[in-house]
Structures are given as structure tokens and as C-alpha cells.
N, C-alpha and C positions, 0 to 999 in steps of 0.2 A: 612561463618565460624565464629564462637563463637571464640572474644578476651580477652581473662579475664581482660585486663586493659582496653580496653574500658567497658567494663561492668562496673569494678570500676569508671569510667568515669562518666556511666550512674546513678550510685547507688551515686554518689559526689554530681550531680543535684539534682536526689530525694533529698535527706537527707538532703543538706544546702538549699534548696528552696523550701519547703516543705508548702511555701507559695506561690507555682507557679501560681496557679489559680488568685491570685489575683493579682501578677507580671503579667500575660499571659504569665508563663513558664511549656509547658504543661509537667506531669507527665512520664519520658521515661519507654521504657519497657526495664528491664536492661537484653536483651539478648546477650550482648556485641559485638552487629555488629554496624557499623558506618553508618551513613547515616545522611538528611538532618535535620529531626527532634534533632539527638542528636547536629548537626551544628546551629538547631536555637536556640536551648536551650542556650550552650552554648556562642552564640550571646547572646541574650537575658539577659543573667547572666553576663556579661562583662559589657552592658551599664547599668543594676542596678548596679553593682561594682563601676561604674565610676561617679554615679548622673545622670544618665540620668531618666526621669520620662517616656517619651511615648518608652516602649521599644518594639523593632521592628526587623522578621525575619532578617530583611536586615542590613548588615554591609556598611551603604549609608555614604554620607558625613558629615553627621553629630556626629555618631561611631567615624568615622577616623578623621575628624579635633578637636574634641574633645581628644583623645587619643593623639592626638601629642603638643594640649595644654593644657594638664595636664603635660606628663610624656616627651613631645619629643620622647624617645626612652626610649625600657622596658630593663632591666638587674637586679643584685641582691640589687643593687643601689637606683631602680626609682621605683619596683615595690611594690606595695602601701599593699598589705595586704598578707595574706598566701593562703586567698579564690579567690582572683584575679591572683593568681599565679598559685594555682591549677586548673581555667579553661586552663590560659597556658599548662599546663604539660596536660589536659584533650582534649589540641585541639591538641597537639602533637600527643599524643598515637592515637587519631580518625583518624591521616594523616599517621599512618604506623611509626612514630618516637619517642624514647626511651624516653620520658616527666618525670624519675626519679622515685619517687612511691607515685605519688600525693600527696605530703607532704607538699606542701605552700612552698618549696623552689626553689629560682632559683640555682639550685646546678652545680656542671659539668658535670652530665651528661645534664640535661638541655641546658648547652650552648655549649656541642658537638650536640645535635640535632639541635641545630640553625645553627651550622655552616656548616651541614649538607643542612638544609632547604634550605639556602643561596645559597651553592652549585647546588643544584638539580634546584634553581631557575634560576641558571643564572647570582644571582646577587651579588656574592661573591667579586668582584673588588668595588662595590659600595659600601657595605655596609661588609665593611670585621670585622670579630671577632664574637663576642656572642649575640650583644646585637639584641631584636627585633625592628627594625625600624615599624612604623605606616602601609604602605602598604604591609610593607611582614607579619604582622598580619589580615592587610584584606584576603590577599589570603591565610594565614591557617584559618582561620574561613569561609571555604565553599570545595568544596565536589572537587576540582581542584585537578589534580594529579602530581607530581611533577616529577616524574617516568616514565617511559613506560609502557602500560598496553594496555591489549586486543590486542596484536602482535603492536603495537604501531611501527614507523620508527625515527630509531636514528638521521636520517637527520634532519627529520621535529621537533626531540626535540631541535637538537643546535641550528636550527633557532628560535624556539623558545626562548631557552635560550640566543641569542641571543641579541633578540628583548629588552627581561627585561632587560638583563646588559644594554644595549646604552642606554632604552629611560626610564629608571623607574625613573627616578629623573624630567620627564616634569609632570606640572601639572594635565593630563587627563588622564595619561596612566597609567596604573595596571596589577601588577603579572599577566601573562597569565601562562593558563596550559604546563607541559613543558612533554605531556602525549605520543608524537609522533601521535599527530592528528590533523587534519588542523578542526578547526570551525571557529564560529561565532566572538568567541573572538580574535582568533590571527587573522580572515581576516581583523576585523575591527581596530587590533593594528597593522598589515601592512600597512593600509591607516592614521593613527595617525602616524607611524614614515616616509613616502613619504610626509605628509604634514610639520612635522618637517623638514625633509630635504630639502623641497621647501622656507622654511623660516618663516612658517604661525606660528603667536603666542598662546602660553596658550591662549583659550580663542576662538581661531578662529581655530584652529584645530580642527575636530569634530568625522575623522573618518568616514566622508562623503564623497562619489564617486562623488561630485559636479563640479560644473565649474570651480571652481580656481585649484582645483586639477586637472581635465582633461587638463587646459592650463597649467600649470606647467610640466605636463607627455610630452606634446607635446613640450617642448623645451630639455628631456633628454631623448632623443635615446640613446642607450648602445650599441656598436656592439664589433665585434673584437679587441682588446686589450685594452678595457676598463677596468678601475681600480678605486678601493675604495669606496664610501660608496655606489654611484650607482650601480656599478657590484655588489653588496653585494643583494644588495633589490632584485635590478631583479633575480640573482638567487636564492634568498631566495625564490620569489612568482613562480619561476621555479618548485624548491622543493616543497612546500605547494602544486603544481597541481603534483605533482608523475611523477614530470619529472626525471629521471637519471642525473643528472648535478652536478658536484663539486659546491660546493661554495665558493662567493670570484666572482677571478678577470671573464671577457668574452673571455676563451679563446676557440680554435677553436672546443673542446667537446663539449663549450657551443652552440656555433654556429649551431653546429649539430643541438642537444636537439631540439635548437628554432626554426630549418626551419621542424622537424619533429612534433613539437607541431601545426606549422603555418599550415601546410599540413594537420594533423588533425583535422582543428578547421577552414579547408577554409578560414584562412588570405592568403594574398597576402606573398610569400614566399622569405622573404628577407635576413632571417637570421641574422639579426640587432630585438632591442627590441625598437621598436617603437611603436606609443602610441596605435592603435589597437590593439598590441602583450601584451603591460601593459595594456590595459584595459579588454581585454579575460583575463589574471590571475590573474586579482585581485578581479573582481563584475562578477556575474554570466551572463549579459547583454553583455557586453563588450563594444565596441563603436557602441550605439546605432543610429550614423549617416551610420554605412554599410548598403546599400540596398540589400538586397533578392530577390530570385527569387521564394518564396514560401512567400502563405500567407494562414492567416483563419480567419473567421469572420462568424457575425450571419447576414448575410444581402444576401438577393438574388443577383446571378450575371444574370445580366439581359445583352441585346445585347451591349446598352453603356456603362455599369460597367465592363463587359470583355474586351471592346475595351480599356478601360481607364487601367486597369489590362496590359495588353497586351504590352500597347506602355509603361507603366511603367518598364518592361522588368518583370514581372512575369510571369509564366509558371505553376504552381501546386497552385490550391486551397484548404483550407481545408475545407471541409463542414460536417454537424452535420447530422445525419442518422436517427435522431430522437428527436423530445424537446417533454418532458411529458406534458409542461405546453400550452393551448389551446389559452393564452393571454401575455403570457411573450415574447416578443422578438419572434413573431409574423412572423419572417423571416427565424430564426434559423436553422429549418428543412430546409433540399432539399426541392426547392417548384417544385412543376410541370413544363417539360419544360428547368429546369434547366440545365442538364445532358447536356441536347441537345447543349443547348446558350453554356455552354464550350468545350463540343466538336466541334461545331463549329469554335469558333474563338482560336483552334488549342491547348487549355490551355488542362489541365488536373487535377483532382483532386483526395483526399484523403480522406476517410471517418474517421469521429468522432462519438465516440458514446458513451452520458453521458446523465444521468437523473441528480441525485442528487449528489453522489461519493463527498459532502464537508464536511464529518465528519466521523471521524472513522469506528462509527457503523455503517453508512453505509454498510460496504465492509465485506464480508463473501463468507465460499463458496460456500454457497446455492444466495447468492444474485447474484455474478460472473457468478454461473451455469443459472440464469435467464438474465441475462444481456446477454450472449453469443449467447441465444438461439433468445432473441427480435434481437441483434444486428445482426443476421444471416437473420432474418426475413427481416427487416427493407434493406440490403444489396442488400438481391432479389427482393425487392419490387424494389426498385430505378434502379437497373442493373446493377450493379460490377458483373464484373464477378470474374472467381473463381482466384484465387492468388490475390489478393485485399486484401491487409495489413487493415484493423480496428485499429482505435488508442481508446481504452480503456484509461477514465478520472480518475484521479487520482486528483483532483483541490483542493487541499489544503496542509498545510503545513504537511505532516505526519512526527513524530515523528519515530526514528529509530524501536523501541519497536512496535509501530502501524504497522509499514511494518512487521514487522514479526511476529505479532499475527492477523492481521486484510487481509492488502494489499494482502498479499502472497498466502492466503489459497484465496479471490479473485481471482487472476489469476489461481489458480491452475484449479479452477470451469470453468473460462472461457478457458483454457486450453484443458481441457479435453473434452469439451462440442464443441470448434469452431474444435479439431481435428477430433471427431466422424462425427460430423454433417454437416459438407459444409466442402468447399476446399479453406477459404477463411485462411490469414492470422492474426497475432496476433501483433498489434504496442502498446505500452502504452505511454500514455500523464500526463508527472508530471515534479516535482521537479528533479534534479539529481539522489540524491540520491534513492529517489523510481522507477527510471527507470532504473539503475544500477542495483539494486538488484531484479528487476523483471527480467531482462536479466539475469546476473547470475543465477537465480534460473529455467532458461529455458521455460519461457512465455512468451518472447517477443522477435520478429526476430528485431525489432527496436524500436526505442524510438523518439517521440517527445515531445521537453524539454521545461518545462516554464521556461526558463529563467529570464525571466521579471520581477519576483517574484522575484528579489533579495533578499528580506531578510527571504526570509525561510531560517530555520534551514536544511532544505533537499537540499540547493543551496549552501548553504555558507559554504566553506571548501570543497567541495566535485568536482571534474572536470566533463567535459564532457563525458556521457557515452560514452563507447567502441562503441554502436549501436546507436549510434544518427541517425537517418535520416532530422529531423527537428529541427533549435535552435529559439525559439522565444524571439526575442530581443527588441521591440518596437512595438507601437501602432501608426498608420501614418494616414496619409487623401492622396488618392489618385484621379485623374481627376478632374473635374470638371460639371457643371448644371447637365446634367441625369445622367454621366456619375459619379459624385462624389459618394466616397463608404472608408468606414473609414473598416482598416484591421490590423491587428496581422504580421507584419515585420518578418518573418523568412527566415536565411541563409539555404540553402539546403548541404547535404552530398554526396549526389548520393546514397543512401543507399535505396532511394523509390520515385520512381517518378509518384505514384498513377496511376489512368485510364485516357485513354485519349477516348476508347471508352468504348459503353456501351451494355447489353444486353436489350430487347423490358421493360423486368421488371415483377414482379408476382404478384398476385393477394391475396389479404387479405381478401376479402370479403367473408361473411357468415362465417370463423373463429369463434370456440370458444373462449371467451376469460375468465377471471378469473375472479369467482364465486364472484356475488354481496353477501359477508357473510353476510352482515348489514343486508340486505331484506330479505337474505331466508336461514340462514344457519339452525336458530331452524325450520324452517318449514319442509323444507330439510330432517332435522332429522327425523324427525316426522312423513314423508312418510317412508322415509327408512324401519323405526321398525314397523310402520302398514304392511307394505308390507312383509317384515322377518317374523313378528308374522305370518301371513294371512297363509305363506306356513309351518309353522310348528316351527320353528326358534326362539324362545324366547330372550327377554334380555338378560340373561345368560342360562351355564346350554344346554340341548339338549343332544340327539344323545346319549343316553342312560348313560348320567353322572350329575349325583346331581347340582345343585348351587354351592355350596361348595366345592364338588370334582375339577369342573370346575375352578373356582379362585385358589382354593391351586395352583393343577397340571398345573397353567399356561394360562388356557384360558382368551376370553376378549371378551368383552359386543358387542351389536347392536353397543352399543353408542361409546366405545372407537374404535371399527374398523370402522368406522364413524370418528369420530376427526382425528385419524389417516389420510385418505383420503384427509378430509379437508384441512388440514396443510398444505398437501403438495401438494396440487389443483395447486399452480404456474409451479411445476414440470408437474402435468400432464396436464395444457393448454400448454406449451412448449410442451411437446412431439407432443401433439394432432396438435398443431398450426403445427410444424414439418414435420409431417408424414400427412398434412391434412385430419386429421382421428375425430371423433366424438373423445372426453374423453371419454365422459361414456364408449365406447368400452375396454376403458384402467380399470375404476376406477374400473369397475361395478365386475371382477373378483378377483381383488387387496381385495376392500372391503368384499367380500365371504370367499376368501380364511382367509383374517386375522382374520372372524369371528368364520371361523371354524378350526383355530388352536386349536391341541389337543395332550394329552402324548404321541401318538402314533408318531406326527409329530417330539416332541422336541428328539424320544428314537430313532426314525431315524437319525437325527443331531448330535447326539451323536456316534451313530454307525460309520457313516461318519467321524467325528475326531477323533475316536480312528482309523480308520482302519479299522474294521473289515465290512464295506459296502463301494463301488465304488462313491456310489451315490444317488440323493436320491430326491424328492422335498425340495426347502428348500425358507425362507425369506419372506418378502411380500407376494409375488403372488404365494408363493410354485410352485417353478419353480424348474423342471430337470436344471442339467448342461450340458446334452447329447443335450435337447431339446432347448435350449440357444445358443448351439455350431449350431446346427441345422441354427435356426435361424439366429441368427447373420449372420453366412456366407453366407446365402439366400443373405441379406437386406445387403450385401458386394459388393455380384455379379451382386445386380442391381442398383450399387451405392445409393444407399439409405444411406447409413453408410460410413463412412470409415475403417479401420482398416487389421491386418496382417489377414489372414485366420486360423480359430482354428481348432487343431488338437485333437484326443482322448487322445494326451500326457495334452493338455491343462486343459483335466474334472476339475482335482482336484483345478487349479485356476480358475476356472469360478466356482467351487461350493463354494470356499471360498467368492468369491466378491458376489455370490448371496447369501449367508448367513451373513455376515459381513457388505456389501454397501447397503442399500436400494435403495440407486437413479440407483445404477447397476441392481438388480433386476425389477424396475419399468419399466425403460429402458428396459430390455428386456421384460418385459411384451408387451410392445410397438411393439417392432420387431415381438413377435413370432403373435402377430395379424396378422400384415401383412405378415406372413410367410404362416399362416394359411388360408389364401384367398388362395395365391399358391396353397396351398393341396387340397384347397374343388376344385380346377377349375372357383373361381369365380374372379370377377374384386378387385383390392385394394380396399379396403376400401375406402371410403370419407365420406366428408359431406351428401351426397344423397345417401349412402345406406342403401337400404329395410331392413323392420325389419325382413322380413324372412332370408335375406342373413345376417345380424347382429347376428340372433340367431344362423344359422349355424356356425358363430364363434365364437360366445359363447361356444359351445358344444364342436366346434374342439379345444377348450384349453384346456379340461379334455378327449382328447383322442375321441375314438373312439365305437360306438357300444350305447347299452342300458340307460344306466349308463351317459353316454356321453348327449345324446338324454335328457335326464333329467334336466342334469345339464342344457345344452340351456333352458329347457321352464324354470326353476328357475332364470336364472338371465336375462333374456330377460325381467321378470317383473322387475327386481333392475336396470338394463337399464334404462327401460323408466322415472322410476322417478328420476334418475341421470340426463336425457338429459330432463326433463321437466325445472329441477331449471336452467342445463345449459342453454338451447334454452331465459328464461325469460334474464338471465345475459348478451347475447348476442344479445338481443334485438328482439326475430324472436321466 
């Protein structure tokens, strides 16, 4: 929402800096909303105001020890010009406070809004009256909220507020936000004021989870009728993890709280805040001397590495379901055999399943929907059976923003794709807060957490998910000569105790797999449209409608229902690999139909969403909703699929998701295949059926009779050279 005084704000930069390019103060867009561009600007414009030559987004120590040795502290007294005043009043207005009417005056409303700042900071005892001290002008000159915002907790802002009034006068410690949300900055000004407390100097204080601070924590246990500064921290770091606890003194609420946090977090339940219990709520690790009885690693457990696992008191391993890479960590995958060795010496294990998942773009729902489908694959191959949790890799630090444009629609794909398709379960493996909000958002029965990663932004400030089943806290060496085997230290929940046995396992071979496009996608092409042309079928155009007509009213080329195809080749080697069925049996009618989309098709679709028609072919593979219902329920009843049984109340949402979803449509193109074996009386489909029994299915997808009879001899040719480029891509 547009401010008119920040806009003034933004039009104060333009106008006096009008030489910003050669300052490096880039030109604002003066749409009067606040953000970090009008924050560097205004940074920016503060150290030219002051002499500074290399001027820089950052308000660092050189900003701020400069500003307190010019002016010490800004008031109507100290402050040096009317355009250095006015970035004042312009960093005001940016942070939500009344800055006057950018006039170059420090006026009264001006040092009402300071005593306001002060307030909101915390640090109104320290720094009482008008005047702006040095570090409460670092913390208005950046994007830090002072307020509650986004449902913010009142708790967590007085601790906040807290924190600035006690420690803002030592020399490393700065305004924190006072926004009611635990991050990076108050976890790490929690460990700056425990290190104050401990006695450590400017200087030696760092805000580091290190040794002198764990030996310090280990000499101040807090339990019942503890008092002052230590009852304060501890239930301060109570509150920052969204514990229920008064703060202040340890009284027996507190008590509570702590043996209920202990219990959720498998410490030892003492109801005292000892240093395991302060080191779970401060660093996302916690005391990384607990030993677990789960672990995970890229290395095969072989007879001596179980036995050394074993007598180390582990019970559940995690192991990786698939490594894309043929020479990286060479062990990573399940190796042959393996399954066995931990079933035998009585352990049990959990499966992981990660390719790449370490950047954002990675993660989509078309990527989730492939990853579900390999990771379903790769499951059966090894032998988990069916309720077999999968922990889906999330391996890097994502951004709140990234979970919920990138991550999310991720699981939604893996979601949708591990419920249809096997009976296995769904775990996600990341930071806090991306396994938090993969649970809430209802794609993951559990979470296993990198803890280890302390300094992500997705760990820090954020608790233990609701559904942990795994916390990984350290990286150890365990046994010794054969038996040595270096692992990933995680505490268990009892939330998933993986397999302890296994099924014989299935078979991949001869599988289609996804189209070499490098080699053969133009050639590919190339047969496609000779073979189209051959039977009558031109580029555009056909079937008694112009070129032109054709384009206007909607149709599409040899070539675009071709690309089309292609694109989404990952979908139909997933189905095909699936339903162990050729593709081409899937592509080859997908690609017809979308070639012979025509006004007749789009003024049915239309019919359909006004009402005034039931139903109709529609989407991709111009598929019935009646014949979808059909199918589907077939490919139900012989567990092929899962899902509820659809009913004739269901038509109209099945005709919407095959007009609307593609991958729904595709999908069912898939099913009605094998629905369609059913019908003729002949065997499912696989990899080794005949082309006559292939054409037969072909036909039985447009029905029955003459007409039907036709269509099979037309796409039994567009078959073969679909499964000609497949067969080269899959090496046979």
C-alpha cells in the first residue's frame, strides 16, 4: 500500500541526489512503499552527508563509529544540516513514524517519534528523551520492525525488548527486532547476552554456541525457585521456542513447561534447565555430545559396520534410495545385499530420496511429481514395503518465501503422485522450518531435521517440528578396522522406526526411460510428420478446414502436438515406468488427439461449462469423464491406483480436472489403457506386448466398431515410430 510520505521520502533522494549514479545512489521509484532499496538509499545519503567517500548499502562499523564521532548523539543541537535531518525524518516515515513534513527540522513531532522508537525498542531506560543515539539510528536505517507484525507474539517482543534495554550499551550487541518473532538476530543476541552474563568481555563475546559458553551453561542449572538474571534468559529462550511460560523467576509453571519441552525433544526429564535443556533452546544442534539411536550416512553397512552400529546402541539407519551421480559417493545408494546385512544383525532402516533439491529451482510441482514417481520406483526395487515413510530432501537453506513458492507446490506433486501410486508414506528431510510447513501444509506424516545446519535461516528462531521423527545433531566415527563407518548422530522420536524387513524387490529392467532429446528429438520430429503427412494429416489445416481457419479457431500443428509430447516425456516415462507399460502406448493417442483438436471440440467444452451438455471428451487425450470414471475405478479395484471410488455424482469434477489438469488427463490416459486390455479380454499391457494386441488398444480408445478399427491401423503407425526413438533411448 502506497504512503504518500514515503513517496515524499522517495522524491527527497531523487531530487537532492540527483547525482546518485556517481554517489552509487540508485534512482528510487517513488511509488511510496518502503523497502530495502529506499533503506540503502537513504544509508547511502547519511554517509555522503557525513564525509564518508566509499559509500555502502551497509550501515557496518564504520557508518556508526563515525556518527558517534562526529555528532555522539543527533538532536536539534548536533544535527549538522537540514538534508541530514531530512534523511532522519525520511527513515522515520519508512519505519511507520510521524518524521514532521521533511522540512530539515528536528521539530517536536520528530522527537515524539523518537521517544516513541525508543519505546517500541526496549530501550527507553537507557536512552530516555529525544535525542537519537548511534545504534538506535543503525536499527532505523534497515527494514527491522519495532512493532508486531504478521500475527507476531507479544511474549517474544518483550523478550525482545528485553534483551535491547539490558545489553544495548555492550559493545557487539545491536537493536534487535522487537517484531514478535524469534530469528537469527535475537538467537544470536541470546548467546551475546548468556556470554555477558557468564562474564566474557567486548571482544570475546561473539554470539558463538562455542566451548567457553557450553562450559559456562554447565555450571548454571536453573530449576525451581530460581531468581534473576538466570531465571530471566532461561525463560526468555523458553518463550523464543513457543513454550507457554511466564517470564522471570522458575517457578513451578515453569517446571511444567520444561519437563514437557524435555519430553518433546527426548531429553532426559528433569524438570530443572540444565545444560542439554539450554543447549536444545538456544542452537538448533543442541548438545551435540547425546548419542542417538538413529543414524544416516552415504557408506554401505556391510556385516562389520552393522555389528559396530549395533554394539554402538543404534537401531535405525538412514539410507539414500537412489544417487543420480554414477562416481560421487560411490556408496550412497542401497548397495546390493544391504537390506539383508541390516536385517540381519536386527537394525532397521529408513529410506531417503534426493538427487539434487540444493537450490531453489530445483523444486516444482512437475519436478516433486517426478521425484515421487522415481522414488516409488527405486522403493520397490530395494523392497520396503508398503507404509514405508520416504524422507524427501529439502538440503539447503530455504528462504521463507522459497517454501512457499518453490517447496510446497514440491510436495504437493509428491503428494499427489506417492497417494495415487503406491501405499508408501511421505517424511521430508530439511531445516525446521521447511519441515514445519511441509507438515502443516499436509505432505509430510514426519520430518527428519537437519539440525546440524545451525546457521540456516530455516533453524534459527524456529523449534522443533510437531512431527519430527528424526533430529540430526552431529557427525561422529563410529567402530573401528572393518568395522569403522563415519554417520550423521540423530536422536529418535518414536514417530518412525523404518523397516526392519524387507520384500524379495522389483525389477527395472527393459523399463522405458526419458527420451535422449539431444540425439533424437529433431529426428523424432521428423518421422512423426512424415508418417502424419503419409496418412493424410498435414502440418496444419486437414479434415476439411483451411490453414487459416485451422490457426484462427484454435487448432495446432504436427509440430506443436509434438513439443507438447515431448515436454512432458518425464510424466509419461513415470507413468509408463509405473504401470510397466510401453509410452508410446500412452503418447501415441495424447499426440493425435491434440493434433486433431478442432471448433467442434472447443464448442463441446463450452457446452459443458455453461450446462447445457453432461459431458463430453475433453484436454489432452480428449477423454470422457464417464470413461475416466470407468477406468479409474477399474485400476482401483486392482490396486493399481489408489483412491476413493467415483461415483456418476463425481462426472462433473472429473470433467473439470480433465479439462483444467493436464497431468490428470495424461494420467488417465494411462489407466484407461489398461482398462482397455480388461475390455478386449486380453493380458495388461507390458513391455512385450504384440503389435497386434497394441493396435487392439489403440482402437479400443476411440470406441468401438469401424471408425474405431481405423483409428488402431492410424496410430499403430505413430506408435512404432514413438517406440523406435524410445527403444534407441533405452538402449534395446
Amino acid at each position: 500500500m502506497a504512503d504518500e510520505m514515503v513517496q515524499r521520502a522517495q522524491r527527497f533522494i531523487n531530487t537532492t541526489y540527483d547525482n546518485g549514479a556517481t554517489l552509487g545512489i540508485s534512482k528510487l521509484d517513488e511509488n511510496g512503499r518502503t523497502g530495502w532499496p529506499v533503506m540503502y538509499a537513504l544509508t547511502r545519503a547519511l554517509q555522503y552527508e557525513m564525509g564518508i567517500t566509499a559509500l555502502s548499502n551497509s550501515f557496518g562499523p564504520t557508518t556508526l563509529a563515525k556518527l558517534g564521532e562526529l555528532y555522539g548523539k543527533l538532536d536539534e543541537t548536533t544535527v549538522p544540516s537540514a538534508n541530514f535531518c531530512r534523511i532522519i525524518q525520511s527513515a522515520l516515515y519508512c519505519k511507520g513514524y510521524d518524521g514532521g513534513e521533511i522540512d530539515g527540522t528536528y521539530n517536536d513531532r520528530v522527537k515524539d517519534a523518537v521517544v516513541k522508537l525508543h519505546q517500541n525498542m526496549g530501550v527507553s531506560s537507557v536512552y530516555p528523551g529525544s535525542s537519537l543515539w548511534p545504534k538506535v539510528v543503525k536499527g532505523l536505517f534497515n527494514m527491522d520492525a519495532y512493532v508486531t507484525v504478521s500475527n507476531g507474539s507479544e511474549s517474544i517482543r518483550s523478550i525482545q525488548q528485553w534483551l535491547n534495554g539490558k545489553y544495548i550499551l555492550r559493545k557487539d550487541f545491536y537493536v534487535i527486532p522487537c517484531d514478535g518473532h524469534h530469528s537469527r538476530d535475537v538467537a544470536k543476541s541470546m548467546l551475546f547476552a548468556i556470554q555477558y552474563e557468564l562474564g566474557m568481555a567486548d571482544g570475546v563475546a561473539n554470539g558463538v554456541f562455542g566451548p567457553g559458553t557450553q562450559s559456562g551453561l554447565k555450571s548454571h542449572t536453573v530449576s525451581l525457585g530460581t531468581t534473576g538474571v538466570w531465571a530471566q534468559l532461561f525463560t526468555a529462550a523458553m518463550i523464543l521456542n513457543r513454550r507457554n511460560v511466564p517470564f522471570g523467576s522458575f517457578t513451578a509453571t515453569v517446571q511444567s513447561g520444561v519437563e514437557t519441552f524435555q519430553s518433546f525433544s527426548k531429553l532426559p526429564v528433569t524438570g530443572k534447565g540444565d545444560f542439554q535443556t539450554w543447549a536444545s533452546l538456544l542452537v538448533s544442534y543442541g548438545d551435540q555430545s547425546r548419542k542417538g539411536t538413529a543414524c544416516d550416512g552415504v557408506t554401505k553397512i556391510t556385516p562389520a559396520r552393522a555389528q559396530a552400529l549395533k554394539d554402538a546402541g543404534y537401531k535405525y539407519i538412514g539410507r539414500y534410495l537412489f544417487n543420480p551421480s554414477a562416481t560421487d559417493l560411490p556408496e550412497k545408494q542401497i548397495q546390493p545385499g544391504e537390506l539383508a546385512t541390516i536385517k540381519e544383525y536386527g537394525l532397521s532402516c529408513f529410506p531417503i530420496f534426493q538427487t539434487w533439491s540444493r537450490s531453489a529451482d530445483y523444486f516444482s510441482y512437475n519436478q516433486g511429481t517426478a521425484d515421487a514417481f522415481r522414488a516409488i520406483e527405486w522403493a520397490e526395487y530395494h523392497g520396503f514395503k508398503p507404509g514405508t515413510i520416504i524422507y524427501f530432501a529439502v538440503d539447503y537453506d530455504a528462504m521463507d518465501g522459497e517454501v512457499t513458492d518453490y517447496v510446497l507446490p514440491h510436495f504437493r506433486g509428491i503428494m499427489r503422485t506417492i497417494g495415487e501410486n503406491s501405499a508408501y508414506g511421505i517424511g521430508v528431510y530439511g531445516p525446521r522450518n521447511v519441515c514445519q510447513r511441509v507438515a502443516d501444509a499436509g505432505y509430510a506424516a514426519t520430518s527428519f531435521v537437519s539440525d546440524m545446519s545451525s546457521g540456516f535461516s530455516g533453524n534459527l528462531g524456529y523449534p522443533l517440528p510437531t512431527n519430527w521423527a528424526f533430529d540430526q545433531i552431529s557427525t561422529i566415527k563410529v567402530g573401528s578396522g572393518a568395522g569403522l563407518i563415519e554417520i550423521d548422530n540423530n536422536i529418535v522420536s518414536g514417530r518412525d522406526f523404518g523397516q526392519s524387513d524387507f520384500n524379495p524387490g522389483a525389477e527395472l529392467g527393459g523399463l522405458d526411460t526419458n527420451l535422449d532429446k539431444d540425439a533424437y528429438r529433431s529426428m523424432m520430429l521428423q518421422d512423426v510428420k512424415t508418417y502424419l503427412e503419409s496418412i493424410g494429416v498435414p502440418e496444419t489445416g486437414g479434415d476439411g478446414w483451411t490453414d487459416k481457419d485451422w490457426v484462427t479457431l484454435g487448432g495446432i500443428s504436427n509440430t506443436e502436438a509434438f513439443d507438447a509430447v515431448v515436454d512432458a516425456d518425464w510424466l509419461f516415462t513415470a507413468l509408463a515406468r509405473q504401470l510397466r507399460l510401453r509410452k508410446a502406448l500412452i503418447q501415441a493417442p495424447v499426440l493425435w488427439e491434440l493434433r486433431k483438436l478442432n471448433p467442434r471440440d472447443f464448442a463441446s467444452d463450452a457446452a459443458v461449462m455453461s450446462g447445457a451438455a453432461e459431458d463430453c471428451s475433453t484436454g489432452w487425450g480428449q477423454i470422457w469423464a464417464w470413461v475416466t470414471i470407468d477406468a479409474r475405478n477399474y485400476c482401483m479395484q486392482q490396486g493399481i491406483i489408489n483412491g476413493t471410488p467415483l461415483t456418476d455424482a463425481d462426472k462433473r469434477d472429473v470433467w473439470n480436472k480433465l479439462h483444467d489438469d493436464q497431468e490428470y488427463n495424461v494420467r488417465s490416459v494411462a489407466y484407461l489403457t489398461v482398462y482397455n486390455a480388461h475390455q478386449l479380454g486380453i493380458a495388461r499391457p507390458s513391455p512385450t506386448t504384440g503389435l497386434a494386441d497394441t493396435q487392439a488398444l489403440l482402437a479400443r480408445y476411440n470406441g468401438t466398431g469401424d471408425a474405431a478399427a481405423q483409428y488402431g491401423r492410424e496410430l499403430i503407425g505413430l506408435y512404432r515410430v514413438l517406440e523406435n526413438y524410445n527403444a534407441l533411448s533405452r538402449g534395446n
